[in-house]
C-alpha positions in Angstrom: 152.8 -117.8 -87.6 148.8 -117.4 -86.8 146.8 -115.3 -88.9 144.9 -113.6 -85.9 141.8 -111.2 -86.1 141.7 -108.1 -83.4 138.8 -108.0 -81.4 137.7 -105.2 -78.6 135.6 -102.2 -78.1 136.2 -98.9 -80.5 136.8 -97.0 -77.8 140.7 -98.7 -77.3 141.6 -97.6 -80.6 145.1 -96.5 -79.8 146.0 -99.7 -77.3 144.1 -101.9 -80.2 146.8 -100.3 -82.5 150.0 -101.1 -80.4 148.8 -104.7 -79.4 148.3 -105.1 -83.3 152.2 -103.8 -84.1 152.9 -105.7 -80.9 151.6 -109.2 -81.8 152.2 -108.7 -85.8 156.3 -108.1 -84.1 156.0 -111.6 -82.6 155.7 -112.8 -86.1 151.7 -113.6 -86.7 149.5 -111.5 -89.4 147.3 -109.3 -88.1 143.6 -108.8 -89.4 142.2 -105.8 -87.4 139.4 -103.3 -86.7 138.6 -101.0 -89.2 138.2 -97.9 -87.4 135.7 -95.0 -88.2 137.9 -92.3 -90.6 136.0 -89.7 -88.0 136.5 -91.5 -84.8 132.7 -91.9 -84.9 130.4 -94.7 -85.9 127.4 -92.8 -85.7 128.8 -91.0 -88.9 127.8 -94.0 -91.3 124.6 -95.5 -91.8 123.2 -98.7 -90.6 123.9 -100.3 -94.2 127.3 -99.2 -93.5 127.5 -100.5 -89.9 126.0 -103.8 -91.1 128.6 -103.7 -93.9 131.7 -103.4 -91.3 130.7 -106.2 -89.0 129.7 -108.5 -91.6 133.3 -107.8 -93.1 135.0 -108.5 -89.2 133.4 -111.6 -89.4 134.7 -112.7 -92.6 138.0 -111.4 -90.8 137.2 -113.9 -88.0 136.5 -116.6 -91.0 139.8 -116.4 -92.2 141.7 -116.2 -89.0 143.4 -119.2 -87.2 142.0 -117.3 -84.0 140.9 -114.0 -82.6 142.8 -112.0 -80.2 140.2 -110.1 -77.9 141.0 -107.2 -75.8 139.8 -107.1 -72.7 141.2 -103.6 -71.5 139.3 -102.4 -68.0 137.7 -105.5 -67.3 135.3 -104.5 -70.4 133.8 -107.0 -72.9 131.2 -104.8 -74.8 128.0 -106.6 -76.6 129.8 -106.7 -80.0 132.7 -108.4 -79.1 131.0 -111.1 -77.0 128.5 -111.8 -80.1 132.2 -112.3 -82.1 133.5 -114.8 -79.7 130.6 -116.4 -80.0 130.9 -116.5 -83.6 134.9 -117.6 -83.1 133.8 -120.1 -81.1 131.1 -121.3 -83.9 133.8 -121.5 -86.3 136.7 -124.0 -83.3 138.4 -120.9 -83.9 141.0 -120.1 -81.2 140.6 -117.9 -78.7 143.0 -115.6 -77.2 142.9 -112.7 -74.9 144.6 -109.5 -74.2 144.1 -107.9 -70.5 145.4 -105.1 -68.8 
């Protein structure tokens, strides 16, 4: 068992979600995204924005590696900056394409 953290763009919620249950089913816990409650990040402030990555990347800190999802040949800004930090950290690094 790997704890693994998610990683991807917001806009894959619902694939994010079944590679989650998918991966957590092949026996490894699963730290994921937290997802806007309104399906919009725009919604909270910058505090609060600042607050939810800094809490992914204590996510990432704990994980034995990050699982990014790379679904239409996208890797947004975000994600890169958390492989990056992965990578910072010898954390593993795993992808997910489509």
């Amino acid at each position: 068992m790997k704890i693994i953290t998610i990683c991807g763009s917001l806009k894959y919620q619902d694939e994010i979600m079944k590679i989650s249950e998918e991966v957590t089913l092949q026996g490894n816990c699963i730290l994921s995204i937290i997802y806007p409650a309104s399906r919009d990040i725009s919604a909270y402030s910058a505090e609060e924005r600042k607050l939810f990555g800094a809490m992914h990347r204590e996510r990432i800190r704990l994980s034995d590696a990050i699982l990014v999802v790379n679904l239409d040949d996208y890797i947004g800004e975000s994600t890169r900056q958390e492989i990056e930090f992965a990578r910072s950290l010898n954390k593993e690094i795993l992808y997910y394409a489509d």
